[in-house]
C-alpha positions in Angstrom: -154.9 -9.3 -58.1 -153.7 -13.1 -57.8 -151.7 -11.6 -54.9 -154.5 -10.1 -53.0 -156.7 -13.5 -53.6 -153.5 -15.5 -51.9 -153.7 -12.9 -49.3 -157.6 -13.2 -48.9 -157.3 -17.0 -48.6 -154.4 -16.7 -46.1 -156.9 -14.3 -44.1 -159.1 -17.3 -44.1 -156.8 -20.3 -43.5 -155.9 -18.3 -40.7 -159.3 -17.6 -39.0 -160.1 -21.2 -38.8 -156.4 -21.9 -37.8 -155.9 -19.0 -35.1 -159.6 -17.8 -34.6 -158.3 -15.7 -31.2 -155.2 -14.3 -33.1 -157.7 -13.4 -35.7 -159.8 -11.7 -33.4 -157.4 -9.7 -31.2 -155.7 -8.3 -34.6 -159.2 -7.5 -35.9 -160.0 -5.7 -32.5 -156.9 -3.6 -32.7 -157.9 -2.5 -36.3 -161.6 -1.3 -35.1 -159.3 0.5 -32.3 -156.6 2.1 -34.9 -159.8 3.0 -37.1 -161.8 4.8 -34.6 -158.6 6.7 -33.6 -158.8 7.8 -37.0 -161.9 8.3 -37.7 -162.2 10.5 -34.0 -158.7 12.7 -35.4 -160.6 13.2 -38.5 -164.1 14.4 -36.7 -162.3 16.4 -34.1 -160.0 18.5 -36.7 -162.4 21.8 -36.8 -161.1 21.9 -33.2 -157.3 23.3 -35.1 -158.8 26.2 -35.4 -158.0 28.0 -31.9 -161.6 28.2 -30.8 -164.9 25.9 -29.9 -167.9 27.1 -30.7 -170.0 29.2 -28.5 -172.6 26.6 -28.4 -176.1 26.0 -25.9 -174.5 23.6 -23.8 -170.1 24.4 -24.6 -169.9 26.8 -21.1 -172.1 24.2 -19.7 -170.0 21.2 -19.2 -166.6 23.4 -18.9 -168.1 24.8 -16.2 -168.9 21.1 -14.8 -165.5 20.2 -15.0 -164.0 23.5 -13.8 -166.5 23.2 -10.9 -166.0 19.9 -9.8 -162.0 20.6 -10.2 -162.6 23.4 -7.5 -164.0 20.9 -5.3 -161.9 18.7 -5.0 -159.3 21.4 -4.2 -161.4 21.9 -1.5 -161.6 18.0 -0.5 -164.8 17.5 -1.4 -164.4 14.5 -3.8 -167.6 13.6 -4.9 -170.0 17.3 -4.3 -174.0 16.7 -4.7 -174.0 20.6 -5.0 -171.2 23.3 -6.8 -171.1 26.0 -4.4 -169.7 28.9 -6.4 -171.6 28.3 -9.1 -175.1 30.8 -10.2 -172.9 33.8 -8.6 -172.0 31.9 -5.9 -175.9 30.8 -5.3 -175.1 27.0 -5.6 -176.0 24.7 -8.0 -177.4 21.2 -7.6 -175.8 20.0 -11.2 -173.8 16.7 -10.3 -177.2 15.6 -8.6 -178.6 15.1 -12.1 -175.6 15.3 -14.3 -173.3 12.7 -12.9 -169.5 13.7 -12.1 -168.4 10.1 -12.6 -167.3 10.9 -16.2 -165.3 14.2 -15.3 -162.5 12.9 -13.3 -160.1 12.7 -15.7 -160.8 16.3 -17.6 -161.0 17.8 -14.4 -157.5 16.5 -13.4 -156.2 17.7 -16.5 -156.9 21.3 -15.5 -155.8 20.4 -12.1 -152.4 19.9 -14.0 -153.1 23.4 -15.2 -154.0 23.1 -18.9 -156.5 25.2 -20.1 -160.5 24.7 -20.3 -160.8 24.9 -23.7 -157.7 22.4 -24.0 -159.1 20.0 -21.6 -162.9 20.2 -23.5 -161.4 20.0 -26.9 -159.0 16.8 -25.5 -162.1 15.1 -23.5 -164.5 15.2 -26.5 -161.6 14.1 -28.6 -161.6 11.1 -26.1 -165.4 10.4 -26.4 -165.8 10.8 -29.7 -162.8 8.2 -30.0 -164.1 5.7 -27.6 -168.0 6.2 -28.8 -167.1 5.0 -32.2 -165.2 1.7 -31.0 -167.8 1.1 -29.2 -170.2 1.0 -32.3 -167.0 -0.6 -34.2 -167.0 -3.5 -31.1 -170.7 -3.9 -31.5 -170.8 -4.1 -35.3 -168.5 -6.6 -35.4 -170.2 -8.9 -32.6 -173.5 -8.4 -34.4 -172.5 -8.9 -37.8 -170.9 -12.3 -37.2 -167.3 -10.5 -36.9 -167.3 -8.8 -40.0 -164.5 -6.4 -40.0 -165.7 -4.3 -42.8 -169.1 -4.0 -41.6 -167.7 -2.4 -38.4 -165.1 0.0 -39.9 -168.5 1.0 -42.3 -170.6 1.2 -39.4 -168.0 3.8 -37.1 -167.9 5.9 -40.1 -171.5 5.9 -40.6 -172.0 6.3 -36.8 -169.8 9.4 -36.3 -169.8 11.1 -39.6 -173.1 12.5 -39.7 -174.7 16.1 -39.8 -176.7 15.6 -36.4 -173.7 14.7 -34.7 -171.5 17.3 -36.8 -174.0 20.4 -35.6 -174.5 18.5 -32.1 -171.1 17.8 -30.6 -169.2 20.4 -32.3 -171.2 23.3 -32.5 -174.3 23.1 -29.4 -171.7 21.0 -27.1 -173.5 18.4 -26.4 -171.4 16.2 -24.2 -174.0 14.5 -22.4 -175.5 12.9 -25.9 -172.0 12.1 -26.6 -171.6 10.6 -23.6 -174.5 8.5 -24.3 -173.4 7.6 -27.3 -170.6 5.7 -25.6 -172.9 3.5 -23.8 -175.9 3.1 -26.7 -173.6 0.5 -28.6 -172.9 -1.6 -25.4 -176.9 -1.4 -24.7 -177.8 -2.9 -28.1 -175.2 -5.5 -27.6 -176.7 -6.4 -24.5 -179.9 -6.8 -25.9 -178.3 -8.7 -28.7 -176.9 -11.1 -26.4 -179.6 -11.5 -24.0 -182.7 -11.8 -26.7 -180.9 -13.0 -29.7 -178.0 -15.0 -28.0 -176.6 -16.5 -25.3 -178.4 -14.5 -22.2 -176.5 -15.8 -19.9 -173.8 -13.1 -20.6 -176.2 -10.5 -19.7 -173.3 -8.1 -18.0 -173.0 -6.3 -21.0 -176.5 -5.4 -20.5 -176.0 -4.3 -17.2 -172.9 -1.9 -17.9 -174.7 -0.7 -20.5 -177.8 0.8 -18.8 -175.7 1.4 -16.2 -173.6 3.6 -17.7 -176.3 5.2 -19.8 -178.2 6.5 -17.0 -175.3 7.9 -15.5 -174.8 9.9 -18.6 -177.6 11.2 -20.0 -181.3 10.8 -18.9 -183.1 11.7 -22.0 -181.5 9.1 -23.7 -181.7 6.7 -21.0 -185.5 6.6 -20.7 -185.7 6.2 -24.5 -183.7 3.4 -24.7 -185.9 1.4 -22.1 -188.6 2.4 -24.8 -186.3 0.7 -26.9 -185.5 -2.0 -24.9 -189.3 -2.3 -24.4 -190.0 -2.9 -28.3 -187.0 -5.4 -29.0 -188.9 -7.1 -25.8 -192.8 -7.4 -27.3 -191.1 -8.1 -30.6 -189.1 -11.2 -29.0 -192.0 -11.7 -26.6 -192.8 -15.3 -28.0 -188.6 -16.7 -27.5 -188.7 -15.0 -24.6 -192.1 -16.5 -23.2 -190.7 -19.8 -24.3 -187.2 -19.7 -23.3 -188.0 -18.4 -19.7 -184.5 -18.2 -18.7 -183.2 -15.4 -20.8 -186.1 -13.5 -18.5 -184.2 -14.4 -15.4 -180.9 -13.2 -16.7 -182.4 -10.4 -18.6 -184.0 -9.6 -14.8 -180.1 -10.2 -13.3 -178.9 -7.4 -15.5 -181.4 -4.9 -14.7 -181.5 -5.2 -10.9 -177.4 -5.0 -11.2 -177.7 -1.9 -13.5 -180.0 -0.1 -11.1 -177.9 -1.2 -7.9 -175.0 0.2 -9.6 -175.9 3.5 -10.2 -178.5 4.0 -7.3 -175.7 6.4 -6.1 -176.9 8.4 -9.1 -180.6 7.8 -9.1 -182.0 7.5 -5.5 -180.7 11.2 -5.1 -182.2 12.8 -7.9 -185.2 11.2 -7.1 -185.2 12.4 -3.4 -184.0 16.2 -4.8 -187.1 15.8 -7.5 -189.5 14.9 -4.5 -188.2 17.7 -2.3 -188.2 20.8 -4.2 -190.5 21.8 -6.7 -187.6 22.5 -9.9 -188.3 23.8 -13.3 -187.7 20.5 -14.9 -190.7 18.8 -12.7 -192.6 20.8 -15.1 -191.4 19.7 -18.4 -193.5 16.3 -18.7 -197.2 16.5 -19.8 -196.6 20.0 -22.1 -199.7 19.6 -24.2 -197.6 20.9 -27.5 -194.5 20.7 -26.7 -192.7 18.0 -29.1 -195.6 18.7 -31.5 -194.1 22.0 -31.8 -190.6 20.6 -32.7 -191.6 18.6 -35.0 -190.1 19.1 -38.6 -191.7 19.0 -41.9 -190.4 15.7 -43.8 -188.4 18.2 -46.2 -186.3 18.9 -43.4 -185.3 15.2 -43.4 -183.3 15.8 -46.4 -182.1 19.4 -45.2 -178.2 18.4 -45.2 -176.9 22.3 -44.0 -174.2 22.1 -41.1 -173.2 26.0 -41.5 -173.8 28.3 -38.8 -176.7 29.0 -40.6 -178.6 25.9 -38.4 -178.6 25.7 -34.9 -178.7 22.1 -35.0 -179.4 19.4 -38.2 -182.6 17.7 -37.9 -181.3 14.9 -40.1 -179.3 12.1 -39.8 -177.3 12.8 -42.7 -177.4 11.4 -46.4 -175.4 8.6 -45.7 -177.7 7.4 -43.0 -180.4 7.8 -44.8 -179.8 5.8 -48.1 -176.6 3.6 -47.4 -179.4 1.5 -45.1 -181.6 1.6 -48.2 -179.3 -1.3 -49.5 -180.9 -3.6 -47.3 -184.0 -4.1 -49.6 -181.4 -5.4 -52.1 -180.3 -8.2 -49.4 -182.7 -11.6 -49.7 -183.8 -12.9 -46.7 -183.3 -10.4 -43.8 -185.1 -10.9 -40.8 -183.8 -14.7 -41.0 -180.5 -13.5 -41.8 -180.6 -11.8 -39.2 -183.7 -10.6 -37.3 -181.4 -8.2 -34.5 -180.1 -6.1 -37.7 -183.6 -6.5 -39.2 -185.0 -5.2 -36.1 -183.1 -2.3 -35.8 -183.0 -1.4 -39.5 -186.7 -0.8 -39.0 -186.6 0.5 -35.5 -183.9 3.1 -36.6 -186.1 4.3 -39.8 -189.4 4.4 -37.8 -187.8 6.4 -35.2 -186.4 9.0 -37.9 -189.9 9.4 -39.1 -191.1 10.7 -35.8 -189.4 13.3 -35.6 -191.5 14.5 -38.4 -194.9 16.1 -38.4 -196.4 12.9 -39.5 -196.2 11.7 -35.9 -199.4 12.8 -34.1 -197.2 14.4 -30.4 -199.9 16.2 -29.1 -201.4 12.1 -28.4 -198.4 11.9 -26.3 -197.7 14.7 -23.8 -195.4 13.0 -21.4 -192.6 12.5 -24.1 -192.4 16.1 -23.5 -189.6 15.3 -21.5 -187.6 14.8 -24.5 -187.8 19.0 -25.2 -187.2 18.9 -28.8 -188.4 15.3 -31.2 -183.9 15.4 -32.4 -183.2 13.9 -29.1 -184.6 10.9 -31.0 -181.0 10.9 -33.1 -178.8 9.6 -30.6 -180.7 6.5 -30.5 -181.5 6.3 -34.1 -178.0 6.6 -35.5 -176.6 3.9 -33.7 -179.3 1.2 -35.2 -179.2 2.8 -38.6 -175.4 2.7 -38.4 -175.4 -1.3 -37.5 -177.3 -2.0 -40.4 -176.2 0.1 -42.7 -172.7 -1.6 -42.3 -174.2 -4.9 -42.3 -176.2 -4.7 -45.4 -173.2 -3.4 -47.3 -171.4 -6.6 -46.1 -173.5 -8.3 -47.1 -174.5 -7.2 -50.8 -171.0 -6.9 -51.4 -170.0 -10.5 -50.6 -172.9 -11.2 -53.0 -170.0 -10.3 -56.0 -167.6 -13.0 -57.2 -165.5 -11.1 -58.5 -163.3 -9.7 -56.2 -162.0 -6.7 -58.0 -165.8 -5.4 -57.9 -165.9 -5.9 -54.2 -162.8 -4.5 -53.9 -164.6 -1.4 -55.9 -167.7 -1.2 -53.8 -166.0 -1.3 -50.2 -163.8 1.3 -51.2 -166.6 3.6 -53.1 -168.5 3.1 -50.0 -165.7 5.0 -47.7 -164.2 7.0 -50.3 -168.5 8.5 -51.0 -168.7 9.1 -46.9 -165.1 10.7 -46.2 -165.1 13.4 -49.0 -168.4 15.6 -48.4 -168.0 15.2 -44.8 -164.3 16.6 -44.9 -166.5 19.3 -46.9 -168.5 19.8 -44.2 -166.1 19.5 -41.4 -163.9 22.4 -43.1 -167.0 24.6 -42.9 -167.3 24.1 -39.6 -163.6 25.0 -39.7 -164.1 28.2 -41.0 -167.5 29.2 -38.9 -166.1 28.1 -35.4 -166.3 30.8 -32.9 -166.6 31.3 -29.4 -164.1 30.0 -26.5 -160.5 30.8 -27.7 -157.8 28.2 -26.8 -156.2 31.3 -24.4 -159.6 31.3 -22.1 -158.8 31.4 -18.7 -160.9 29.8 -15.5 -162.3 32.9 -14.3 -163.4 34.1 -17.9 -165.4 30.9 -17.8 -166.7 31.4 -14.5 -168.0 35.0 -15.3 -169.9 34.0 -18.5 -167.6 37.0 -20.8 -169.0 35.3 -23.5 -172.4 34.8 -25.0 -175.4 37.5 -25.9 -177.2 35.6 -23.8 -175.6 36.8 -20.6 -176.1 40.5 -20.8 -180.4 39.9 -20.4 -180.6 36.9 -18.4 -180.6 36.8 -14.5 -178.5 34.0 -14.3 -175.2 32.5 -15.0 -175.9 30.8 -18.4 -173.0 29.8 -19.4 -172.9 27.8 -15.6 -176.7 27.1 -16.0 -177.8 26.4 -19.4 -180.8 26.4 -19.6 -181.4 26.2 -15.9 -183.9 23.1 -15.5 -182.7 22.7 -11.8 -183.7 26.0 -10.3 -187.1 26.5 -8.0 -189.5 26.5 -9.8 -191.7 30.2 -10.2 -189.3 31.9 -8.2 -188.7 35.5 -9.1 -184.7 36.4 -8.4 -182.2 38.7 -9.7 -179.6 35.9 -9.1 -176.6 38.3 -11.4 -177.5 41.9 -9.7 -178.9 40.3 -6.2 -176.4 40.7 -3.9 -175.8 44.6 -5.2 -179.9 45.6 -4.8 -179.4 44.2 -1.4 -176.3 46.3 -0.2 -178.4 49.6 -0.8 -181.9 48.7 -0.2 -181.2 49.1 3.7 -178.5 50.4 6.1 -175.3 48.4 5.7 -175.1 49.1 10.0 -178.2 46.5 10.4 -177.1 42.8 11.3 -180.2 42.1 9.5 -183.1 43.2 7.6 -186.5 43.6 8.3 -189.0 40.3 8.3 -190.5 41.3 5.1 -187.5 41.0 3.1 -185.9 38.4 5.5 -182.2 38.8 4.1 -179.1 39.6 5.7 -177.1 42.1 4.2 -174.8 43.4 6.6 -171.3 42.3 4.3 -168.8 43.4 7.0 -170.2 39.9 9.2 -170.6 38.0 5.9 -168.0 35.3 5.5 -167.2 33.3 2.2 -163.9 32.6 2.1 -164.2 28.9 2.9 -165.5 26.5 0.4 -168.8 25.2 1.5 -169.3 27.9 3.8 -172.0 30.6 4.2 -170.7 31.9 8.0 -172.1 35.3 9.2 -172.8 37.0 12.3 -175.6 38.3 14.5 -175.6 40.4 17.5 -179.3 39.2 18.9 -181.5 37.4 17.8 -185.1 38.7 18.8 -188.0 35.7 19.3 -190.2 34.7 16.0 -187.1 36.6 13.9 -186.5 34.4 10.6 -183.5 35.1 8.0 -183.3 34.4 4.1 -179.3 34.1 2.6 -178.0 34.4 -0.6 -178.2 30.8 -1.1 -180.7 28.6 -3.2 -182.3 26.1 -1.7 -181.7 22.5 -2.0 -182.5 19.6 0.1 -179.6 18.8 2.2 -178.6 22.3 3.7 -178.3 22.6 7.4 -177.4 26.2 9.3 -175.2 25.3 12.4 -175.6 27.5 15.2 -171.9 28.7 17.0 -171.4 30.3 20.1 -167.8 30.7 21.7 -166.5 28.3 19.2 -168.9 25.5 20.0 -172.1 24.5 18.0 -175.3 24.7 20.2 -177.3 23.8 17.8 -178.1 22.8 13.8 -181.0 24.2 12.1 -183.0 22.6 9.1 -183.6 25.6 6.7 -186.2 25.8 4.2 -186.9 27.7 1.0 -188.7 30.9 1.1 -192.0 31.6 -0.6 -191.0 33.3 -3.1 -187.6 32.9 -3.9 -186.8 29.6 -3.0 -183.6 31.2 -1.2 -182.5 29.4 2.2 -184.4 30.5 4.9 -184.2 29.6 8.9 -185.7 30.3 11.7 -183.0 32.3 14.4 -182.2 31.2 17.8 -183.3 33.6 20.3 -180.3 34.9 21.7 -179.3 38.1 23.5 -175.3 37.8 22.4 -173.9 37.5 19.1 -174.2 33.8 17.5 -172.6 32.8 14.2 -174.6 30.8 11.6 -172.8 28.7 9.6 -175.2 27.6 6.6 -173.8 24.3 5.0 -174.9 21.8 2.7 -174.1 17.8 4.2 -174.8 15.3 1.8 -178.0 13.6 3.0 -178.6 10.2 4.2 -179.9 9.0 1.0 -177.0 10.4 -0.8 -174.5 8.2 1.4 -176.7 5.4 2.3 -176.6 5.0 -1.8 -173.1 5.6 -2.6 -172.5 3.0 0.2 -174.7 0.4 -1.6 -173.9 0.9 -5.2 -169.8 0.7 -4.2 -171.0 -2.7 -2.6 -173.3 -3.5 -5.9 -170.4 -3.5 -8.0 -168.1 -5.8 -6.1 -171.3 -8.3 -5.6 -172.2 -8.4 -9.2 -168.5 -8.5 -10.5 -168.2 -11.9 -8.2 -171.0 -13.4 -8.7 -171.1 -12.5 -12.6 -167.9 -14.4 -12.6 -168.6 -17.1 -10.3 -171.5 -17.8 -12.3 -169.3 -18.1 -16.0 -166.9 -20.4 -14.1 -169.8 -22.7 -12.8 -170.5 -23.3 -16.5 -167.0 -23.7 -17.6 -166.6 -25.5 -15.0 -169.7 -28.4 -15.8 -169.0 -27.9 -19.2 -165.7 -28.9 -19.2 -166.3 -32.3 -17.0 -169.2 -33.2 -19.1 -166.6 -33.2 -21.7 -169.0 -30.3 -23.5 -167.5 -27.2 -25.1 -169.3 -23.7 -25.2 -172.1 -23.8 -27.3 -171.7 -21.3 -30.2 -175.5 -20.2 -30.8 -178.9 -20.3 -29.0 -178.0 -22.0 -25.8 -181.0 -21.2 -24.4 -183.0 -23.6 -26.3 -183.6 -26.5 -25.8 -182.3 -28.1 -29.3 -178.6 -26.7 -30.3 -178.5 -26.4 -33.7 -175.6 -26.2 -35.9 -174.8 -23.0 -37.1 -172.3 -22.3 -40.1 -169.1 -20.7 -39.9 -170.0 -17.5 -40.4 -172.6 -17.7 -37.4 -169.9 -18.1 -35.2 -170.6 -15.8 -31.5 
C-alpha cells in the first residue's frame, strides 16, 4: 500500500510537472480502454451469425449497394438503382453514405457482408465509446477514472445491448459517435471558453449526417442547455456570436446532406411526410414505469425500454455529492436532463399534447440521448464521492467494486445474447442479401424488406406489387406489343427492355402515336430524366413524372413514326451538386478561418505577454480557478 501512495504522489508530481505528457498518456488509456471495452461488447458476434434484426439487412444492403455503385463509377449515388427489385431506392438521400466508405471498400476487397457489418459495428462501437471517454474526461476536470466509468456505463447497457446487437441499429450507433462531441460543444461554448466552438460545429455536423431522429432531438437539447444558461448567455453576448459561428458552419457543412432531402421531401409526397402530427402515436409507445426496471435482453424483447440498472442507480450517487450545481452546473444539468428525459418515455408523459414528436416513431429513441448524459454524470459523481475517502485502500475498494458490479451481469447478458443470436450466418453471400432469403417478413410483404425496412421513402398511398410486378405484367398482355394500352400505361415488351447497364432503363419503340404516354418499372424520384435516341443521337430529354397511382415513372412519348429509344436515367439535380459544391467549399473556409482565428489570439496573447486563460474567458473578471478546474 505505501508503494501504491508513492506511486499516487508520483502521478501527481508528475501532472503539475509534465501536464501534456500527463495528458497524452491519459488519452491513450481512454483509447486502450474503449478498445476493450468495444472487444468485450462486440463478443456475441463469435458466434458465426448476427441477428436477424429490423434494421441488420438494412444497412448491409446500404453498404452492398453503394459498393455496386461505385463499381459502376458513380461515387457518391442520391439513388441505389437495383435496389426494391431493381425499382430504385432514394436511401443515401436521407441516410447519408459519407459513413460507408470504408465498409463498403472492405467488401470491395471481397470479404463477406456479414464480416464487414460485424467489423464496422466493431469500429463504432469502439470509437462511440472514446468519444464518451474524451468527453468525460474534458468535462470532469480530466478525471481519468470518471471517463473509463462513464465508457462502461455508456456502452454497457440493455438499450444498447437489444439495439445494436440484436434490431441493427447502426444509424443510432452512428449517432452515438457524434452525441459526446455535441455535449462537449455545448460544454465549451455555454460553460467554457466559446471561442472553441468547432467542436460544436463537428458535432452537429456529424450528427445530422448520421441519424435525423437523433439530430432534431439534440437541438431540443441544445434548446434547454440554452434557456437554462439564458442569463450568462444574455450577459456574455459573445458566446452567442460564436455559438452562431458553429451553427452556420455545421449547416454549410452538411448542406450536401440536407438541401437534398429537403428538395426530395418537397417534391414527392413519401410515407415519411406523414409521420409528424399522428394524434397517438408516441402515446401509444409509451411504457408503464414498471418497464423502467424490466432488465430482459433475451430474444424474448424486441428491444429494452430501459436504460439498464447501472444507469439508473449508479447516477443516484449524486444526491450523496454536496454542492452539485456549483460543482459543476454542466454535469448538474445533464444529470437532471438525462433522468427527466427517461421518465418520458413513460406513460406519465401526457404525448397525445404533443403530436409532432411523432416523428420520433416509438418514445426509446429518447435512449440515445439519454445515456450519454446519464453516463457523464454517473462517472462523475462516483469521482467524486470516492475522492471524498481518505483512506486510499477504501477508494481503491469502491473504484474497483464499481467496475467489477457493471462487467459481470453484463458478461451475463452478453452470453445470452451469445446463445440467442440468429439470423445472417458469417458464409452469406451478396446476392443472398440482395434477394431478402431471410426473414418471415419477406414472404407477405410487397417489397424488398430486408433493402427497405420499413420503407418510409416510398410514394406515399401508392398501391404496387413491387416483388411480383414485373411477372403480372409479362402475362397481362401480348409480349408482341411495344407497349400497352393507356390505361395501364406500362411497357412490357422484355425482348426491347435493356438493363444491363447500371443506371440505365433503355427500351425500344417502333412508333410513337400523338397523346401516347408510358409508365416503367421504375419509382419515381425527383431527378429522373428519359432521354430520347434516334440513330445514336439524343433529340431530345424528357422530364417524367409519377403516375397517379403508382407513383411509377411516367412520360409523355415523342410522336414518331420510326423506332426511338428511351433511355430513363436519374442525373443528380442542380440542388444536389450546387450543395455538394458549397459544403466541399464550407469545409475548407471554416477549417481556415477556425484556425486563423485561434492564431489571432495566440498571437495577441502572447505579445501582451498574456497566457491562455484557463476558465471563463468570456467574462469580463478572470477568476482563479483551482487546480483541479484546470480546461
Amino acid at each position: 500500500m505505501m508503494k501504491y501512495k508513492a506511486m499516487i504522489n508520483h502521478v501527481i508530481q508528475l501532472k503539475k510537472e509534465k501536464p501534456i505528457l500527463m495528458w497524452a498518456g491519459t488519452i491513450l488509456i481512454i483509447v486502450f480502454v474503449s478498445f476493450l471495452i468495444a472487444s468485450f461488447f462486440c463478443f456475441p458476434f463469435n458466434n458465426g451469425q448476427v441477428h436477424l434484426g429490423a434494421d441488420t439487412g438494412f444497412h448491409i444492403n446500404r453498404i452492398i449497394s453503394l459498393m455496386e455503385a461505385q463499381q459502376n463509377n458513380v461515387e457518391y449515388p442520391y439513388l441505389f438503382w437495383n435496389q426494391n427489385y431493381n425499382f430504385g431506392y432514394p436511401t443515401p438521400i436521407f441516410y447519408c453514405n459519407l459513413f460507408l466508405y470504408w465498409p463498403a471498400a472492405l467488401l470491395t476487397d471481397g470479404m463477406l457482408p456479414v464480416l464487414v457489418y460485424k467489423k464496422y459495428v466493431f469500429g463504432l462501437v469502439w470509437i462511440a465509446t472514446m468519444m464518451i471517454g474524451l468527453c468525460s474526461y474534458k468535462v470532469s476536470k480530466r478525471s481519468g477514472y470518471a471517463a473509463i466509468l462513464a465508457m462502461l456505463l455508456f456502452m454497457l447497457n440493455t438499450h444498447s445491448i437489444t439495439d445494436i446487437l440484436r434490431r441493427g441499429g447502426l444509424g443510432e450507433l452512428l449517432a452515438l459517435v457524434f452525441i459526446p462531441i455535441c455535449l462537449a460543444g455545448i460544454y465549451q461554448t455555454m460553460y467554457k471558453d466559446s471561442r472553441r466552438w468547432i467542436w460544436l460545429a463537428v458535432g452537429y455536423c456529424g450528427l445530422v449526417l448520421s441519424h435525423n431522429i437523433s439530430f432534431i432531438l439534440m437541438c431540443i437539447v441544445f434548446a434547454v442547455f440554452a434557456l437554462i444558461n439564458m442569463k450568462k448567455l444574455w450577459r456574455e453576448k459573445i458566446r452567442i456570436l460564436n455559438i452562431l459561428q458553429a451553427i452556420l458552419a455545421a449547416l454549410a457543412c452538411a448542406w450536401f446532406f440536407i438541401a437534398p432531402m429537403l428538395e426530395q421531401m418537397g417534391a414527392v409526397d413519401m410515407v415519411v411526410s406523414h409521420t409528424f402530427n399522428l394524434g397517438g402515436g408516441l402515446a401509444a409507445s409509451a411504457v408503464d414505469l414498471s418497464e423502467i426496471f424490466n432488465f430482459t435482453v433475451d430474444t424474448s424483447v424486441y428491444l429494452n425500454n430501459s436504460p439498464g440498472p447501472f444507469l439508473i442507480f449508479m447516477p443516484l450517487i449524486g444526491f450523496a455529492v454536496k454542492e452539485k450545481r456549483k460543482r459543476n452546473p454542466f454535469i448538474f444539468h445533464c444529470w437532471i436532463i438525462g433522468y427527466v428525459s427517461m421518465l418520458m418515455m413513460t406513460k406519465l408523459f401526457p404525448w397525445q399534447l404533443f403530436p409532432f414528436f411523432s416523428f420520433m416513431q416509438f418514445v426509446q429513441r429518447l435512449l440515445p440521448v439519454c445515456i450519454p448524459m446519464l453516463a457523464l454524470a454517473g462517472g462523475y459523481y462516483w469521482f467524486v464521492f470516492i475522492r471524498n475517502f481518505k483512506r486510499v485502500e477504501f477508494r481503491i475498494l469502491l473504484k474497483t467494486a464499481s467496475v467489477v458490479v457493471i462487467l459481470i451481469p453484463t458478461y451475463s447478458m452478453l452470453k445470452v445474447n451469445y446463445d440467442q443470436i440468429y439470423g445472417y450466418p458469417d458464409a452469406m453471400t451478396v446476392e443472398e442479401a440482395q434477394l431478402s432469403v431471410y426473414g418471415e417478413t419477406q414472404e407477405t410483404a410487397v417489397y424488398n424488406v430486408q433493402q427497405l425496412s420499413s420503407a418510409d421513402y416510398l410514394p406515399y398511398d401508392v398501391d404496387v406489387d413491387y416483388k411480383d410486378y414485373r411477372e403480372w405484367v409479362k402475362w397481362a398482355v401480348s409480349p408482341s406489343e411495344s407497349f400497352i394500352d393507356s390505361s395501364m400505361k406500362l411497357l412490357i415488351n422484355d425482348k426491347n427492355v435493356d438493363e444491363s447497364e447500371y443506371g440505365h432503363f433503355k427500351f425500344v419503340v417502333k412508333s410513337g402515336p400523338s397523346g401516347q404516354w408510358l409508365t416503367v418499372p421504375r419509382t419515381y424520384y425527383y431527378g429522373y430524366e428519359v432521354d430520347a435516341i434516334k440513330d445514336g443521337e439524343v433529340i431530345d430529354t424528357i422530364i417524367p413524372y409519377a403516375a397517379e397511382n403508382t407513383g411509377l415513372v411516367t412520360f409523355d412519348m415523342l410522336e414518331s413514326e420510326g423506332p426511338i429509344t428511351y433511355d430513363v436515367v436519374y442525373r443528380p439535380t442542380s440542388v444536389q451538386t450546387s450543395s455538394m459544391a458549397f459544403s466541399i467549399m464550407a469545409v475548407k473556409v471554416v477549417l481556415v478561418l477556425y484556425v486563423l482565428e485561434r492564431l489571432l489570439y495566440y498571437g495577441l496573447a502572447l505579445t501582451r505577454g498574456l497566457r491562455k486563460p484557463s476558465a471563463k474567458p468570456d467574462q469580463k473578471t478572470v477568476k482563479p480557478k483551482r487546480p483541479e478546474s484546470r480546461e
